[in-house]
N, C-alpha and C positions, 0 to 999 in steps of 0.2 A: 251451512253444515259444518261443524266441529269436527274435528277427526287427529286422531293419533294412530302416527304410522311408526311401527318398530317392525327393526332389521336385528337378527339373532346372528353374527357370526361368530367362528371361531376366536375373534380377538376381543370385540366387540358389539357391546349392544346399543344401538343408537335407536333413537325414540324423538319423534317432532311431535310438533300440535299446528297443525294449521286449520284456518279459518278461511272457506272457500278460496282461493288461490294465493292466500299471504299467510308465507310459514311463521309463525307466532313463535314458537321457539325450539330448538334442536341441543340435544346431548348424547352423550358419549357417555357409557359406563361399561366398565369391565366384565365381560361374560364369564359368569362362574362355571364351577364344575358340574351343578345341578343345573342351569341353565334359569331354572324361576326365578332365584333371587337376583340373578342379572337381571330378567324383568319387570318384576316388581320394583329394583333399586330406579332403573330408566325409567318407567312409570312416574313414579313421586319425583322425583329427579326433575322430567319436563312437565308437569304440571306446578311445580314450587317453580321453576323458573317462569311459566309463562302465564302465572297467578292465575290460573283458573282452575275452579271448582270443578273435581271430580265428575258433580251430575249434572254439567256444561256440555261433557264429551258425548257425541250420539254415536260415534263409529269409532272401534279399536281395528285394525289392521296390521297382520303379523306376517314375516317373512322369516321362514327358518327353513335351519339348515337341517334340523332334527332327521328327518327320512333316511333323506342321502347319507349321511354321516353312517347312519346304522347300516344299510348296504355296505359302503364302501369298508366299513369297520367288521362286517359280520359279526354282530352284535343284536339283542332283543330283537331277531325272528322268530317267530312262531313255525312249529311243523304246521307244513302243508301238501294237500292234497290237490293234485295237480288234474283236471280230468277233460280230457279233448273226447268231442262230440264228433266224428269225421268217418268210423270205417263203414266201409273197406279200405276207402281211401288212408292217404297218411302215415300208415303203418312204418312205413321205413325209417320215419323221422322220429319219433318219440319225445315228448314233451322235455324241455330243457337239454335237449340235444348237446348244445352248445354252451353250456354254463358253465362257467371252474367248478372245478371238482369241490373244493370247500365252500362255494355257495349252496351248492346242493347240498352238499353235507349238513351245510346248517341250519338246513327248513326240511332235512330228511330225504329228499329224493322220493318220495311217494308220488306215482303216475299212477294213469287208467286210461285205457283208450275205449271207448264205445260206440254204437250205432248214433247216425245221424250226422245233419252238417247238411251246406245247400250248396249249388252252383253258383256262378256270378251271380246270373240274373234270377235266381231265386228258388231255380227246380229241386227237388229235393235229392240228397247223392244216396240215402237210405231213410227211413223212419225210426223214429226215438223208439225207444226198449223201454217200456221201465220197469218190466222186470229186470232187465238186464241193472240199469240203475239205482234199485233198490238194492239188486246185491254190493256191489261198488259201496255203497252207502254204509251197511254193513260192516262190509271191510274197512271202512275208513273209522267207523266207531269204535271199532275192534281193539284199533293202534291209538285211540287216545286224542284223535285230529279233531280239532275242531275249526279251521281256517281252510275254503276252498276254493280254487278257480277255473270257473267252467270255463270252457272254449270251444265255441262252433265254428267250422268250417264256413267263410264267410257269413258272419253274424254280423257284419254293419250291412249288411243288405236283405238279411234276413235274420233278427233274434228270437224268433220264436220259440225255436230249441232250447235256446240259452235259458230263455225264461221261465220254459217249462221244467226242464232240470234242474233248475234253483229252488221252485215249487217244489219239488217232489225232495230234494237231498233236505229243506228247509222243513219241512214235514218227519221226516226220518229220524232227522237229528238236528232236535228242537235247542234254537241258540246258537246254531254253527253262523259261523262270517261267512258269508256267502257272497265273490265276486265275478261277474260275468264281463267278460271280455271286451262286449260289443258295447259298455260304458266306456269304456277306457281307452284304446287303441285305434286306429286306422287300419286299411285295408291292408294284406301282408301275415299270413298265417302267424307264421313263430314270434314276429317281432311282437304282434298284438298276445299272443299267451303270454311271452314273457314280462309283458308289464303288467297282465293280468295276476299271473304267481308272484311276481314282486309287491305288487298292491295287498293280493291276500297276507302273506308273510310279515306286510307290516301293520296287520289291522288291530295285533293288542294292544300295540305301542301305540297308536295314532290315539286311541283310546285313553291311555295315562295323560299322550302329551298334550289334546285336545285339554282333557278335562283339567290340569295341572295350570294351562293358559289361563281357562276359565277362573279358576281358583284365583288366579296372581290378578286378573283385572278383577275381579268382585273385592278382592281384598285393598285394593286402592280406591275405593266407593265410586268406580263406572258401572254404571247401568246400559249403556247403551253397546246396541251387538256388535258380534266381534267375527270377525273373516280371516280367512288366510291369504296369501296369494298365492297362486300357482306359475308354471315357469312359460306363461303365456304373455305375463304384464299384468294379469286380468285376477279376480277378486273369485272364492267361491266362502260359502257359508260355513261357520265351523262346524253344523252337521253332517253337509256335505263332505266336508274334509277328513273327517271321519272318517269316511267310507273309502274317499279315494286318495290315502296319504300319497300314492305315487306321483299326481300330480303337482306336488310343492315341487319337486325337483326341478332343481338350477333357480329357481325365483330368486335367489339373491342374486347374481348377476344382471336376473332383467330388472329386478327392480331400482338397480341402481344405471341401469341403462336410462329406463324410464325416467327415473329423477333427474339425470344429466340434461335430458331435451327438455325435462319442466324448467329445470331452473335455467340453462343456457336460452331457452328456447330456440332452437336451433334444432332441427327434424334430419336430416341428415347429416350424417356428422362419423366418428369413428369412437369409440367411448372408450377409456381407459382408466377402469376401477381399479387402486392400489388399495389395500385392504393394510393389518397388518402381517398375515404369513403368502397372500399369494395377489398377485394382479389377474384381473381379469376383462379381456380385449373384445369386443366384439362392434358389429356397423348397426347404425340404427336409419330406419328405413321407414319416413312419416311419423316419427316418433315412437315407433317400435322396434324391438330390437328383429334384425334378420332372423328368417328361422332357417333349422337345420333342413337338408334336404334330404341329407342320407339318415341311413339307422345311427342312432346316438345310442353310445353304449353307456352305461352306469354299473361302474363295480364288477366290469368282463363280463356284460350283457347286454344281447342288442337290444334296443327298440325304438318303437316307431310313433310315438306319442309327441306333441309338440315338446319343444325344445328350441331356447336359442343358439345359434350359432355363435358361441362362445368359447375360447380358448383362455386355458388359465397356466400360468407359468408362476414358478417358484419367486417371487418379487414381493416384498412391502414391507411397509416400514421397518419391522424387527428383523430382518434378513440378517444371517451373520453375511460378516464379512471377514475373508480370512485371506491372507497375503500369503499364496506359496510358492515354490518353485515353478509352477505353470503359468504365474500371474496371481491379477486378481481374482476370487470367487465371492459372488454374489448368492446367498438361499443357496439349494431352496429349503435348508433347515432353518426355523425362525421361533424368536423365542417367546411368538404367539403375545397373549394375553399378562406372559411373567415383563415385560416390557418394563412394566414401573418399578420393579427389581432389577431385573440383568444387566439391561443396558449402562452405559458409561455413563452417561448426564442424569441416568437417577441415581449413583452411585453404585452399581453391579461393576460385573469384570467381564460381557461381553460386550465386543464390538462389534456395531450393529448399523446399517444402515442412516437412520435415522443422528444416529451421532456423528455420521459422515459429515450429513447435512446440515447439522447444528455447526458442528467442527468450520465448514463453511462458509458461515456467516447467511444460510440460506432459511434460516428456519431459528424462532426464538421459544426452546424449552427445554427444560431441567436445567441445570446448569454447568454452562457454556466452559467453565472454568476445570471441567473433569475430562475435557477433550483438547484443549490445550496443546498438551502436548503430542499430539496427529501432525507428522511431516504434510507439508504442503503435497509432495509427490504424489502418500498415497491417497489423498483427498482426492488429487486431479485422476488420478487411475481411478480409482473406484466410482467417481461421476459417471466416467467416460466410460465404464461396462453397464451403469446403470440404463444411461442412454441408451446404448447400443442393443444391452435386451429389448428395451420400451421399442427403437425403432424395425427390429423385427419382428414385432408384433404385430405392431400397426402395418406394415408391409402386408403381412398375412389376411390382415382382414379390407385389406383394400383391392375391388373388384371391377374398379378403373382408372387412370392417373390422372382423372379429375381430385385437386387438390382441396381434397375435405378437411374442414378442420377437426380438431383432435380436441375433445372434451376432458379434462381429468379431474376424477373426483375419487373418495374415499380415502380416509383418514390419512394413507400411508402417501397421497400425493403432493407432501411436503419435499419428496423429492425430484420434483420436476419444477426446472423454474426457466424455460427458454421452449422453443420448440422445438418437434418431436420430428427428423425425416425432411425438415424443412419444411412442415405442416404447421399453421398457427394452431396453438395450444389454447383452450378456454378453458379458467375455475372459475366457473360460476361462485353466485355468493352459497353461502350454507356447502359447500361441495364436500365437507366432512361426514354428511347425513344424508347425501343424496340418496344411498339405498333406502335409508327411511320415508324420504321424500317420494320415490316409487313406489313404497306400499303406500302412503298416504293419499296418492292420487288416481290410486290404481279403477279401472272400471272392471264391468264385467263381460263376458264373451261367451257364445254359443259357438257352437263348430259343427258342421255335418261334414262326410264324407261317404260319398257312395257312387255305385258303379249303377248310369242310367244305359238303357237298349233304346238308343236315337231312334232305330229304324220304327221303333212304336211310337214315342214320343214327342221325337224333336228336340232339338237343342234349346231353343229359345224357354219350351216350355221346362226342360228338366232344367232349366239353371234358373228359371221363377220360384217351382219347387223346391230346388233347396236350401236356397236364400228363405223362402217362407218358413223353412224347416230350422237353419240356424237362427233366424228370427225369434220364433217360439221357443229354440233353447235357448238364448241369451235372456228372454222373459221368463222362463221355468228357471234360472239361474239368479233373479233378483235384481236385471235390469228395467229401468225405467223405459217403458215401449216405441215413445216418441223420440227418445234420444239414440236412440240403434241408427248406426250406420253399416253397411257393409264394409269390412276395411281388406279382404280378401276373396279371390275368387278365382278358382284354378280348374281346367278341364285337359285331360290327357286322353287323349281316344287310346283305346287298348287293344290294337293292331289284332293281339293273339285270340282274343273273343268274335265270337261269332255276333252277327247283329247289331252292328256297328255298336257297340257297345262303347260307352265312355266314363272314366274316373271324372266324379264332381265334387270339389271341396271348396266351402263357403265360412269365412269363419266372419259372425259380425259382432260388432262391440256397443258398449250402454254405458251409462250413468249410471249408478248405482240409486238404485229407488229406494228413499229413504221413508217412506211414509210408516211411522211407527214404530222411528228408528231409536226408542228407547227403551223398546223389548228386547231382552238379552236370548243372543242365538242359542 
């Protein structure tokens, strides 16, 4: 299988071509302001280098930042209607409770609270309205909305609700985005709404940017289908992705996690992506990156959806550097993507990281002859903070003082050349492109999560079930059936439930099933 895996960041667009486990060839191009023609450039880019014909390629695989960016940016959200299935219950709390003021602002703040919503184990806490719901519907067409996120009262244990009121809001007002909860979230009321109203708020845009991908690959003559990654490691359909932009979030860090264990081969390890405006730290754990345990917030929002545990600090290659009265400072302002302008060794007037290193004698680009004149001093000062940020990082995501070694990759890790904390250091080969190299190798995953009543069941038998369950999602998801493995499996009994009642999550991984993989998604 042929595949090309591109990585969208902020400084750069990198794009491989490998052929079943030998990466054929990897580039780097400049991410523009419209973000396609970065694409498209990477595109032609690594197919002119790795001489192979367009309708060679059977899999395009993309990792962007696009989502997140618009969150944290509050930018092209759509108003949205926000509507919890739950009273009597819930009333105290009201949908986006907890949100900054100007995120709400900028999808409107439109709530509803209505009848319906279940118990753990599935009793019902009232019955659906729908007149009640029609009026709701109403209201919401009134003001112009057309983006909505239902939410029941424990709907990964029971969505019936959910689905019913989709039904009926999707009937009312015909064309609305319609997202329910109990796709998207884990157990945990508010955190799972909240990814819910994030996911709707970005369903116009996932639309342009889905379709816009589309356009940039048909335009470089691949026919073969194309996927996103999500911030599990793991691969979903661009239809699919469609639906659920919220799922991209953080995939550029796992994907360059991912690409760190492919190319080092080395399964446990500590990973350190230097990008060019931010590094980003995290452990990987069987070739996966750790996941977060707590609520992960995005953009002063909690939730509860996978996420790796990953931390990012102002660090990489373009970092100013500025000499003041307190010392040296490292970022975390950086001059991004203008790199081949500002900095000193391409002839600009900022001093920048990267020119430290060249200054150094550690690193050979642009020319050497425009850093010259760098005192020795402030060379060895600004190594020796660069160090010092890298080694509390790694400190942070270290979880025992078994001495793992420390992987580094991404374009900006031309500034590390010794090791890190007294941890051996690995760059692998290609380590420029490893984020690409994680999308390119990425598989696919099903995940269940749900709360079983032992005293009826059994343990034995609900943890069959729902390994059978993430099974059949990881195959409804476009994995190959015989290649599934279980790579997770977690049960917390829930003390406060009646009936020995217990949390069951199972998340298991595939190969990507390629059979007629030159139909475009």
């Amino acid at each position: 299988m042929i595949r090309i895996g591109i990585d969208v960041g902020g400084t750069n667009t990198d794009a491989v071509v490998m052929n079943g486990n030998d990466v054929i060839a990897g580039v780097k191009s400049a991410t523009t302001s419209d973000v396609m023609t970065g694409v498209v450039n990477a595109l032609k880019d690594v197919l002119a280098e790795s001489k192979m014909d367009a309708s060679a390629i059977d899999v395009v695989m993309i990792g962007t930042t696009h989502f997140t960016n618009a969150v944290v940016q509050r930018r092209d959200l759509a108003q949205t209607a926000a509507v919890r299935l739950g009273l009597p219950a819930t009333a105290s709390l009201p949908p986006m409770v907890d949100w900054p003021e100007d995120l709400k602002k900028a999808i409107g703040n439109h709530t509803w609270l209505a009848h319906g919503g279940n118990e753990f184990d599935g009793r019902v806490i009232s019955p659906l309205n729908e007149e009640e719901l029609l009026g709701i519907a109403g209201e919401i067409q009134s003001r112009g909305i057309n983006t909505i996120a239902i939410t029941s009262v424990f709907s990964p244990v029971s969505n019936e609700f959910e689905k019913r009121a989709g039904e009926i809001f999707a009937k009312a007002i015909p064309g609305a985005h319609i997202t329910l909860s109990s796709e998207i979230g884990r157990i945990g009321l508010l955190e799972r709404e909240n990814a819910a109203i994030m996911n709707a708020c970005l369903r116009d845009l996932s639309a342009h940017v889905i379709e816009a991908f589309r356009n940039a690959i048909a335009e470089t003559g691949i026919k073969g289908r194309f996927f996103l990654t999500q911030n599990d490691g793991t691969l979903m359909d661009a239809s699919f992705a469609e639906k659920f932009p919220v799922l991209t979030f953080a995939s550029g860090p796992t994907n360059s996690m991912r690409g760190a264990a492919f190319l080092s081969g080395v399964h446990d390890a500590i990973v350190v992506d230097i990008g060019g405006t931010t590094s980003d730290v995290g452990s990987l754990q069987k070739g996966f990156p750790r996941q977060a345990t707590v609520a992960v917030e995005v953009g002063g929002v909690r939730t509860n959806f996978r996420m790796p545990d990953v931390f990012s600090i102002g660090l990489g290659g373009g970092s100013l550097v500025i000499d003041g009265p307190d010392g040296i400072k490292v970022g975390p302002t950086s001059v991004g993507y203008r790199i081949k302008s500002e900095a000193l060794i391409f002839g600009g007037s900022t001093l920048t990281t990267t020119d430290i290193t060249v200054a150094a004698g550690n690193a050979d680009l642009g020319d050497k002859g425009k850093v010259g004149h760098l005192d020795k001093d402030l060379l060895d000062r600004t190594q020796a903070k660069i160090l010092a940020m890298l080694e509390d990082c790694v400190e942070r995501s270290r979880l025992s003082p078994d001495p793992l070694p420390v992987i580094v990759v991404g374009g900006g890790s031309i500034l590390v050349n010794g090791p890190i904390g007294g941890l051996q250091v690995i760059k692998p080969h290609h380590f420029g492109v490893a984020n690409a190299v994680g999308a390119a190798i990425a598989q696919v995953s099903g995940e269940i999560d749900r709360v079983y009543a032992l005293a009826e069941i059994g343990r034995e038998q609900a943890l069959n079930d729902a390994k059978a369950r993430a099974i059949d999602a990881a195959v409804a998801a476009g994995a190959l059936r015989e290649s599934i493995e279980i790579v997770d499996v977690e049960d917390v009994p829930l003390a406060y439930l009646p009936g020995n009642a217990t949390r069951v999550r199972v998340k298991a991984v595939g190969e990507l099933h390629v059979a007629g993989a030159k139909n475009a998604a």
